[in-house]
C-alpha positions in Angstrom: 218.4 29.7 216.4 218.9 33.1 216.7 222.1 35.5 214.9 223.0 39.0 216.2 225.6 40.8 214.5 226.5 44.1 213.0 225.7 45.7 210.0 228.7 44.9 207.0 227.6 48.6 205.2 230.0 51.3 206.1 228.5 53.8 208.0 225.3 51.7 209.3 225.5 51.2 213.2 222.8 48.8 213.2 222.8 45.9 215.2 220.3 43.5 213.3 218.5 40.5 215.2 216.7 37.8 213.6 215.2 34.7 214.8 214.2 31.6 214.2 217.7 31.8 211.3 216.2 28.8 210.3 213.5 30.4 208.2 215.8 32.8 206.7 215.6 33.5 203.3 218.6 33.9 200.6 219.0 37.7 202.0 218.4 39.9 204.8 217.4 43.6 204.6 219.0 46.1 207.5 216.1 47.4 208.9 218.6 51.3 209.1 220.1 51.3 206.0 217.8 49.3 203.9 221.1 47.4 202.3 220.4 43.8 201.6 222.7 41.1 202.7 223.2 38.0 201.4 222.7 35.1 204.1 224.7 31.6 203.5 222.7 29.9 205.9 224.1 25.8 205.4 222.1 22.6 205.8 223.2 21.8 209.2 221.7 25.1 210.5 218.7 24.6 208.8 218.2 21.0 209.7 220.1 20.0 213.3 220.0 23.9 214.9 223.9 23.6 214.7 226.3 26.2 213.9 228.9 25.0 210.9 229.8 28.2 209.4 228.9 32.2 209.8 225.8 32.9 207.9 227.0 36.7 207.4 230.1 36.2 206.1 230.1 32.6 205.5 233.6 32.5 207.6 234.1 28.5 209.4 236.7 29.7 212.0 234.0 30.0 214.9 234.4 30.1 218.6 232.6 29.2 221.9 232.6 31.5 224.7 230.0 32.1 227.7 227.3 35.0 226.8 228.2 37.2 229.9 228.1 40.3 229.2 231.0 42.7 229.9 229.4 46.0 231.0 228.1 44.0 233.9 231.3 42.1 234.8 232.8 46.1 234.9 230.5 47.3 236.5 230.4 45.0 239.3 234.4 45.2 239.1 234.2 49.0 239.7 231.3 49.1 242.2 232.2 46.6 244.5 236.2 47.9 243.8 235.0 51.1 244.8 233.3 50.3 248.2 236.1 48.4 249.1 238.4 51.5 248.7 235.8 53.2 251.0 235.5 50.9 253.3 239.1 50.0 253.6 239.3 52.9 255.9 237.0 51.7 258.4 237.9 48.0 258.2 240.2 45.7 256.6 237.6 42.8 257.1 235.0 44.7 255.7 237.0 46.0 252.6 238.2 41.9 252.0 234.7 40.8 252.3 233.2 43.8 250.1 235.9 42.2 247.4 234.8 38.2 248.0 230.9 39.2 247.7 232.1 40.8 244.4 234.1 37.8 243.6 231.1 35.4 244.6 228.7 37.7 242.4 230.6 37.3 239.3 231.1 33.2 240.1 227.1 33.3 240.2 226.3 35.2 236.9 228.9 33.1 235.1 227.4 30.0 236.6 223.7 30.7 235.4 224.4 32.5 232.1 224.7 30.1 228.8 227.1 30.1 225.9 227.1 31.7 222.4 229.3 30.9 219.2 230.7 33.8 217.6 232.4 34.2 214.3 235.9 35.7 214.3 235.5 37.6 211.1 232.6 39.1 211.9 231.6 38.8 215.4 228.4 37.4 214.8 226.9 35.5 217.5 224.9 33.1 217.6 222.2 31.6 220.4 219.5 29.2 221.2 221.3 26.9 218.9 223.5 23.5 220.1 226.9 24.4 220.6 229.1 22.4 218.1 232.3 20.4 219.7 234.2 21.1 216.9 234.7 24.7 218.5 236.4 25.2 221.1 236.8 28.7 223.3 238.6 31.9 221.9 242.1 31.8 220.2 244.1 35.0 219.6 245.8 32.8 216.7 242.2 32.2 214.7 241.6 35.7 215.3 244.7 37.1 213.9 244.3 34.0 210.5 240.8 35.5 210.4 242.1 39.1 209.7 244.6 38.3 207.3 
């Protein structure tokens, strides 16, 4: 299992990476800042490779969604909306099937990339674990509770 989440100390911009979470210890040291941070790392983590609760903040309102990552999907949305602008002049055809290759692009990448559960309080996220049913995709409600 592998957690990737941002540092909690104000003023580190650290992103912090370790794997296998399994063999974590009681705390973790940011690798910038040098702050220690206390890991709750549960049973069920340790044991079955499944994600119960947020081992940085220790938060159970947790969420699945796919690890695609969104620079790519804008950067595809602005290259491919760019050509077709372009090309519009020269052919309608062309400019439509400029968008569908874009659109067919995307469908592929989000096709062959894999999930991640991610903490609400936090944004930690979490990989190469099993996905727990108990989560389901994001909720703007459990991310507003989470704040509160």
């Amino acid at each position: 299992m592998q957690v990737r989440y941002d540092c909690p100390t104000d003023g580190c911009v650290a992103i912090i990476e370790y794997a296998p979470l399994e063999e974590c210890g009681a705390t973790m040291k940011c690798p910038r800042c040098g702050v220690e941070h206390p890991m709750h790392i549960s049973e069920a983590m340790r044991t079955q490779g499944l994600v119960d609760r947020c081992a940085v903040c220790a938060g159970e309102e947790l969420f699945v969604r796919k690890d695609f990552p969104q620079r790519l999907g804008v950067a595809i949305v602005v290259v491919f909306g760019l050509a077709a602008v372009y090309c519009f002049r020269e052919s309608e055809f062309l400019a439509w099937s400029i968008l569908a290759g874009a659109m067919l692009l995307d469908f592929a990448v989000y096709l062959v990339i894999g999930k991640v559960t991610a903490c609400y309080a936090c944004r930690a996220e979490y990989r190469k674990c099993r996905l727990n049913p108990n989560h389901e995709g994001f909720d703007q409600i459990g991310r507003a509770a989470c704040r509160e």
